[in-house]
C-alpha positions in Angstrom: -52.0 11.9 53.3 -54.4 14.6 54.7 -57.0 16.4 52.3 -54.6 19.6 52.9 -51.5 18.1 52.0 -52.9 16.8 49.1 -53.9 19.9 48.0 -50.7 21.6 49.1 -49.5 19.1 45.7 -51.9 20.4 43.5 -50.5 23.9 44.0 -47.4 23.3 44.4 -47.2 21.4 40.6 -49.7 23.6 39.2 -47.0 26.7 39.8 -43.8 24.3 39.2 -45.4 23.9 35.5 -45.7 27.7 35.0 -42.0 28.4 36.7 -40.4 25.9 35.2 -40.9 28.3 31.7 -42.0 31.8 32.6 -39.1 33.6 33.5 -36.5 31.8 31.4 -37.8 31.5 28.3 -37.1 35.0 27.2 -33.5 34.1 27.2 -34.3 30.8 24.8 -36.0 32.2 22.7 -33.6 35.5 22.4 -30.3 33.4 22.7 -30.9 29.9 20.9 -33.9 31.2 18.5 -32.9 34.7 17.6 -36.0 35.9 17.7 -37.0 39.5 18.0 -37.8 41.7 20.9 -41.2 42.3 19.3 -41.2 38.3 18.8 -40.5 37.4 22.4 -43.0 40.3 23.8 -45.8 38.5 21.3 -45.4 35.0 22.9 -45.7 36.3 26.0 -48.9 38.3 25.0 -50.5 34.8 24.3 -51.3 34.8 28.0 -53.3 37.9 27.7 -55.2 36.9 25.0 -55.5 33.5 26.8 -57.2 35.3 29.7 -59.5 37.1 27.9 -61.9 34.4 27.2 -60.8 30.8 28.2 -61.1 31.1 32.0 -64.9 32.2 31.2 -65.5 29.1 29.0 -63.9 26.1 30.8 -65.3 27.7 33.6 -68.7 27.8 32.2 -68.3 23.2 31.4 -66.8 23.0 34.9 -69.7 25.0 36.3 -72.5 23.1 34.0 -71.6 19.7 32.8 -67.8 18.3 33.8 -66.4 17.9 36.8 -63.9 20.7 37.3 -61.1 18.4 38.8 -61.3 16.4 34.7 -61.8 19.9 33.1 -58.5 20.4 35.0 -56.8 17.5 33.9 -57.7 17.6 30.3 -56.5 21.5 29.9 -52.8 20.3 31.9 -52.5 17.2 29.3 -52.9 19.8 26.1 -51.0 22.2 27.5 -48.5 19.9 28.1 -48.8 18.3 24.7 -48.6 21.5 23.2 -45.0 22.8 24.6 -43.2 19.4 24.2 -44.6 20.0 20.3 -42.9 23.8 20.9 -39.3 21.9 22.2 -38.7 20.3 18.8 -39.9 24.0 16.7 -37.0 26.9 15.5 -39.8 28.7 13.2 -41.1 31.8 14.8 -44.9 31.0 13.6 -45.4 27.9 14.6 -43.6 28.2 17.9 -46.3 30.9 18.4 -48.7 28.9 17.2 -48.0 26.4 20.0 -47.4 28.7 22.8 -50.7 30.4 22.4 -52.1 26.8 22.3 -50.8 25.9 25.8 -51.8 29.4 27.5 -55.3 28.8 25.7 -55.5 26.0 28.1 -53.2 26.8 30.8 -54.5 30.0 32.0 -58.1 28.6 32.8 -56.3 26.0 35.1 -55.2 28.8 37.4 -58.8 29.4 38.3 -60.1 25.1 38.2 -56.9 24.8 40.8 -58.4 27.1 43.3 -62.4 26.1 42.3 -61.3 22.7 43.2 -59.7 23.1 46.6 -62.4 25.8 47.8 -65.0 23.0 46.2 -62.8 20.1 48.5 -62.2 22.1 51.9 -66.1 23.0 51.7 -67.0 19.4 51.2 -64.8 18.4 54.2 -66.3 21.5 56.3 -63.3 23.9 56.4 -62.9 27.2 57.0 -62.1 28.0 53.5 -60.5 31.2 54.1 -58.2 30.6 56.8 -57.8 27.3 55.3 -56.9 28.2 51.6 -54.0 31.1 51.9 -51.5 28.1 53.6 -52.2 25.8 51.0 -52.0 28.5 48.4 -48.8 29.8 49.3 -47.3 26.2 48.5 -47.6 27.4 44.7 -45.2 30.2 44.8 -42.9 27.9 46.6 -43.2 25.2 43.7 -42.5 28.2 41.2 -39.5 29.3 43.0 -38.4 25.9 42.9 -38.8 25.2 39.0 -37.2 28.6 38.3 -34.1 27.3 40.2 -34.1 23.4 39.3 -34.1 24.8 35.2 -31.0 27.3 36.8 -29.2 25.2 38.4 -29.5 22.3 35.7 -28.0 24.9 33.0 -31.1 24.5 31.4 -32.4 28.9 31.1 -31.6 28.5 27.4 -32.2 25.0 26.4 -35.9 22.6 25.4 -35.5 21.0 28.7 -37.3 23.8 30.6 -40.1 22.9 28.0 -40.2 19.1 28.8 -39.8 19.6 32.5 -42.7 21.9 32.2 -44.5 19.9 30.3 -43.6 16.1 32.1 -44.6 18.1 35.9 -48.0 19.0 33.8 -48.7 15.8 32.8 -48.1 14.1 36.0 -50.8 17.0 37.9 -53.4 15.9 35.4 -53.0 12.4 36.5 -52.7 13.5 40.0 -55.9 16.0 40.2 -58.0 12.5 39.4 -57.3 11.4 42.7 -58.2 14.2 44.6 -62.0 14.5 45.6 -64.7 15.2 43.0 -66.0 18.6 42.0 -69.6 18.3 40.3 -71.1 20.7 38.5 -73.6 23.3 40.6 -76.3 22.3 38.1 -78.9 24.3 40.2 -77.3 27.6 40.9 -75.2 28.0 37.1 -77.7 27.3 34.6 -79.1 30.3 35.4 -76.3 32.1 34.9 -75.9 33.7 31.6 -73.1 33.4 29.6 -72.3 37.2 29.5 -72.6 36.7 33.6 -69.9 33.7 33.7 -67.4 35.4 31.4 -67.7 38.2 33.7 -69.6 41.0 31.0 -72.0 41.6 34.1 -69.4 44.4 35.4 -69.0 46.6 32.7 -72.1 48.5 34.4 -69.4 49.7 36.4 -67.4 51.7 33.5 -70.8 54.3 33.9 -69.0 55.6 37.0 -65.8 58.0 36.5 -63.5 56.4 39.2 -64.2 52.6 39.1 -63.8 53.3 34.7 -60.3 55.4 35.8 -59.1 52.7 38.1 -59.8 50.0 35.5 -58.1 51.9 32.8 -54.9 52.3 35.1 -55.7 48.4 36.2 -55.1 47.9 32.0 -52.0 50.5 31.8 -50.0 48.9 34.8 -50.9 45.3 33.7 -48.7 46.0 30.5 -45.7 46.4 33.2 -45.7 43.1 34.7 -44.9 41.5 31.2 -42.0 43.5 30.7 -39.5 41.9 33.0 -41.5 38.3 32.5 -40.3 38.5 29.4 -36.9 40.5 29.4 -35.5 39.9 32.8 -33.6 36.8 31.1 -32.2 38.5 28.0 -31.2 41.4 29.8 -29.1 39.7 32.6 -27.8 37.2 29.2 -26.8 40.0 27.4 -24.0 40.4 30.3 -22.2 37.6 29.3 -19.5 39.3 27.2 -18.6 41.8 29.9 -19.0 39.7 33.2 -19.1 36.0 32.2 -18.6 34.5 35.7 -20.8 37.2 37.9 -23.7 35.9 39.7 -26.6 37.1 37.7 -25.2 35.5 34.6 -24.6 32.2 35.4 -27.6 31.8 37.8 -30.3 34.2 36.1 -33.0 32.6 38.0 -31.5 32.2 41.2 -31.1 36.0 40.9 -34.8 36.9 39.0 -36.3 34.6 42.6 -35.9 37.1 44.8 -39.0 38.6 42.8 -41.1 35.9 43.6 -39.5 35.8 47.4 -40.4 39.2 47.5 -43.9 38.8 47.1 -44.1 36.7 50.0 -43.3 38.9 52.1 -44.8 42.2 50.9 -48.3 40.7 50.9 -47.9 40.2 54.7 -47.3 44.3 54.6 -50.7 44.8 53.2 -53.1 45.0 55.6 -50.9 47.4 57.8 -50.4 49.9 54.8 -54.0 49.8 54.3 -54.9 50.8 57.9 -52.5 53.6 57.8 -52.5 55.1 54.4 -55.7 53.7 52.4 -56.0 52.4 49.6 -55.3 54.9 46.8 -51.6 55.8 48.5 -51.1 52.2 48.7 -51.7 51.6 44.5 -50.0 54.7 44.3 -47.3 53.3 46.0 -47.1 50.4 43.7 -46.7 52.4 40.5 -43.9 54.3 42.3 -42.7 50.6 42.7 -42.4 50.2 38.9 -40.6 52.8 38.2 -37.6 52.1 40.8 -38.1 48.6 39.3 -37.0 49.4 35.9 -35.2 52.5 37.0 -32.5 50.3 38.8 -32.3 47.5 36.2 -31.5 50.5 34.3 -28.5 51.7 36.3 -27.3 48.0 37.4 -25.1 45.2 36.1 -24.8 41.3 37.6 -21.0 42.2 38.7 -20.4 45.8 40.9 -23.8 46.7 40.6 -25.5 43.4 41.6 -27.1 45.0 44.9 -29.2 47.8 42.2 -30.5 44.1 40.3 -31.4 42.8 43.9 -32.8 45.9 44.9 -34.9 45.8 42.0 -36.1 42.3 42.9 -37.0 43.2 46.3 -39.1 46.2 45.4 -41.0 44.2 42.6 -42.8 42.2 45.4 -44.3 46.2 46.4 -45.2 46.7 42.8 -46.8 43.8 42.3 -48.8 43.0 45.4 -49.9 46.9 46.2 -51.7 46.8 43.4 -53.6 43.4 42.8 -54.1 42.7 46.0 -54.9 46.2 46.7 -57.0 46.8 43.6 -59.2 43.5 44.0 -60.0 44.9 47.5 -61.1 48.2 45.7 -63.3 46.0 43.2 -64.6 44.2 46.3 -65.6 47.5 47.4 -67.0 49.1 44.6 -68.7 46.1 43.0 -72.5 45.5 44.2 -73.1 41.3 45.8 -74.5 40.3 42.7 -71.8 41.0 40.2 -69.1 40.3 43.2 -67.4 37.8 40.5 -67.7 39.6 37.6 -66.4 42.5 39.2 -63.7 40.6 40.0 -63.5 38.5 36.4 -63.0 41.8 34.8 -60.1 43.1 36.8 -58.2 39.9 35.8 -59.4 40.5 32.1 -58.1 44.2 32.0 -54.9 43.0 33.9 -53.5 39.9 32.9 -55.4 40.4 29.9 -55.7 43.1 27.7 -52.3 45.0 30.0 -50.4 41.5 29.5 -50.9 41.9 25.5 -50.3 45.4 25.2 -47.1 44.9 27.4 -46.1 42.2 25.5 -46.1 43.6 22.4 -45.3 47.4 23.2 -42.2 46.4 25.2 -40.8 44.1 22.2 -41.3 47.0 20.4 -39.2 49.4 22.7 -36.6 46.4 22.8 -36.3 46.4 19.0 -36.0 50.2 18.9 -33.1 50.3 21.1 -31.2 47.2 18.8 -28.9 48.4 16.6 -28.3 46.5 13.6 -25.7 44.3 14.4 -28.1 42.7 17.4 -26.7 45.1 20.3 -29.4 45.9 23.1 -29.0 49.3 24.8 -30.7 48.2 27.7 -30.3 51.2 30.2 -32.2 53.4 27.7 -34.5 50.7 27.6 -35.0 50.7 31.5 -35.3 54.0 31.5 -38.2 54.1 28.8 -40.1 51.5 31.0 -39.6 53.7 34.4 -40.7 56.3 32.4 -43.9 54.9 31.2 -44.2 53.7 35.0 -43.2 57.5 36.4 -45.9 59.0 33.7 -48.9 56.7 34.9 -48.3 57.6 38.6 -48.4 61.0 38.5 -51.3 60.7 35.9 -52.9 58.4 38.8 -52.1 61.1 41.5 -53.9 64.0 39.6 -57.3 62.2 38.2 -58.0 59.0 40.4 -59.4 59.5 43.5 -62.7 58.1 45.4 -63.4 59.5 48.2 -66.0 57.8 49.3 -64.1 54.2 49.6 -60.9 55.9 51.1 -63.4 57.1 53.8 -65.1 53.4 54.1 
C-alpha cells in the first residue's frame, strides 16, 4: 500500500470515530436518557472546553518529547476507553463526566492526524499542499459513512454508536503505529514558549479594532455550529408521533448527511466568491447562511415539507465553509509570519472553543424554555430564536466590521 493510501486510512478512521457519535447522540441522550435540552447542549460543550487547552498541550509532548504518531495513539485508546465506560452509564453526571474525558483527548487528535501526514509527505518529499487536501477529504467521506452505518443499523438512539465509535478508535491507535515515525523537532520547539505553543502569542492582535471585531464575531458564530450538532437529532425524533414512516424519521442521518455532503461542495465555491466579492461579503454571506439554516428547520417537517429540511442541509455547507475557511484566510492575512500559528491557534480556540461552549449551553437553554412541562418541544419557535440570533449578528457584522485594507489586498 502507498504512503498516500495509507494515510487516506488514517483520515478516513480518524472522522468515522467522530461520525459514528456526533450527530446522533443528541437523539440518545434526549430519547433513551431523558436528559434535558440544557443537559444535551452541556455534553456537547465538552468539546469547547476540550479545545481550549488540550490541543496546545499534547501538542507541546508531540512537539518536545513523544513521537506524535504514539501521542496519537494513546489519546484514541482513552478516548475510546472512555465512551465504551459512557455505553453502560444512565446518570447525567457521570455520563458527563466521561464525555468530557473522551473530547479531553479526542479533540487534540484532530490536529496529531494532520501533524503526522504533513510530518510523513515531507519525509517522503511531497508537495504537501497539493498533496494533503486529497487525502484530507477521505475524512469527511469516513464521517459520512459512520453517520449512515449507525442509520442504517437502527442504532441513532442506542450504545452501539458508542462502541462502534469507540472499537473504529481503538483499531486507528493500533493502526497509526505502523505508519512512519514523527519525532519530536527538538531544535526548533524548545524554544518555543509555552504561551507560544498554546497559541497566547496572538492575543497582540485583540489591540487592533477589526481583527478584535472579527474574533469576537468568530466567538458569536462558533456558538451556531453546536446548535444543530446537538439538536438536529431530537428535532427530526420529535416527528415520530406525527409522521412515523417519513424519511427524516426513520433515516435521521441519512437526511442530517446532506450537511456534511454539502461542505464538499461549497468549499470548491470558495476561491471564486473570494475573487468576485472579497472576503467580508463572503463571511457575511455565511451568517446570512445561518439564519436560512435554522429559519427553514423552523418552517419544515420530514413528510410535506422534507425539501425546506434538505434545503436547510444544502445551505449549511455555505454557513459553515464561508466562514472558517474564509476567516482563517483573514487570520492568514492579518497575522504577522511569526505568530502565523498562533494566529491561527486562536481562531480555533474562539471558534470551536469558547463559541462551541457557549452554544452548547445557551441553545439547551432555549430548548428547555420552549418545553412545556409535559416534555413537548415547540421547535419552530425554537428555529426561529436561533435564525434570529443568526439574523441579529449579521446585520451587527454589516454595520461595525469592516477592513479595508485586507478587502483591498
Amino acid at each position: 500500500m502507498s504512503i498516500k493510501s495509507r494515510l487516506i486510512v488514517m483520515n478516513f478512521l480518524q472522522f468515522f470515530v467522530w461520525g459514528s457519535w456526533l450527530i446522533s447522540l443528541g437523539s440518545y441522550m434526549g430519547g433513551r436518557l431523558g436528559f434535558s435540552g440544557l443537559q444535551i447542549g452541556s455534553v456537547y460543550s465538552t468539546m469547547g472546553i476540550a479545545s481550549i487547552f488540550m490541543p496546545g498541550l499534547l501538542g507541546i509532548v508531540a512537539d518536545r518529547w513523544v513521537n506524535a504518531e504514539r501521542v496519537y495513539a494513546v489519546a484514541h485508546v482513552i478516548g475510546a476507553g472512555a465512551l465504551i465506560a459512557a455505553a453502560g452509564v444512565t446518570n447525567f453526571e457521570i455520563f458527563y463526566g466521561l464525555m468530557l474525558l473522551n473530547a479531553l483527548f479526542y479533540m487534540p487528535t484532530l490536529g496529531l492526524c494532520n501533524s503526522v501526514c504533513y510530518n510523513v509527505l515531507s519525509q517522503r518529499q511531497f508537495d504537501v499542499i497539493k498533496a494533503f487536501p486529497p487525502i484530507r477529504v477521505w475524512g469527511t467521506v469516513g464521517f459520512i459513512v459512520a453517520m449512515w452505518a449507525v442509520d442504517l443499523l437502527g442504532w441513532t438512539q442506542s450504545t452501539n454508536q458508542l462502541y462502534v465509535s469507540a472499537g473504529a478508535g481503538l483499531f486507528l491507535a493500533c493502526y497509526a503505529l505502523t505508519v512512519p515515525p514523527s519525532p519530536p523537532y527538538l531544535h526548533e520547539t524548545r524554544r518555543k514558549t509555552l504561551a507560544s505553543s498554546l497559541g497566547l502569542d496572538a492575543f497582540v492582535l485583540l489591540k487592533k479594532k477589526n481583527t478584535a471585531l472579527f474574533f469576537f464575531f468568530s466567538l458569536l458564530l462558533g456558538a451556531a455550529l453546536q446548535i444543530t450538532n446537538a439538536f438536529g437529532g431530537p428535532f427530526l425524533n420529535d416527528f415520530k408521533t406525527a409522521y412515523p414512516d417519513s424519511f427524516g424519521v426513520q433515516h435521521p442521518n441519512l437526511l442530517l448527511s446532506i450537511s456534511q455532503l454539502s461542505e464538499t461542495f461549497f468549499i470548491l465555491l470558495i476561491p471564486f466568491f473570494l475573487t468576485r466579492f472579497g472576503i467580508r461579503k463572503v463571511m457575511l454571506f455565511s451568517i446570512i447562511a445561518w439564519v436560512l439554516r435554522f429559519g427553514l428547520f423552523g418552517l419544515g417537517n420530514p413528510a410535506d415539507k422534507l425539501y425546506l429540511l434538505v434545503l436547510s442541509m444544502i445551505i449549511y455547507g455555505m454557513a459553515f465553509d464561508f466562514f472558517n475557511v474564509s476567516g482563517s484566510l483573514y487570520v492568514e492575512k492579518v497575522a504577522a509570519p511569526k505568530i502565523r500559528s498562533s494566529a491561527q491557534g486562536l481562531f480555533i480556540i474562539m471558534t470551536n472553543g469558547f463559541g462551541s461552549i457557549i452554544g452548547g449551553y445557551g441553545s439547551g437553554w432555549v430548548v428547555d424554555h420552549f418545553t412545556s412541562s409535559d416534555g413537548v418541544r415547540d421547535w419552530p419557535s425554537i428555529w426561529f430564536t436561533f435564525a434570529g440570533y443568526a439574523l441579529a449578528l449579521a446585520i451587527l457584522f454589516l454595520l461595525v466590521f469592516r477592513d479595508r485594507k485586507i478587502e483591498a489586498e
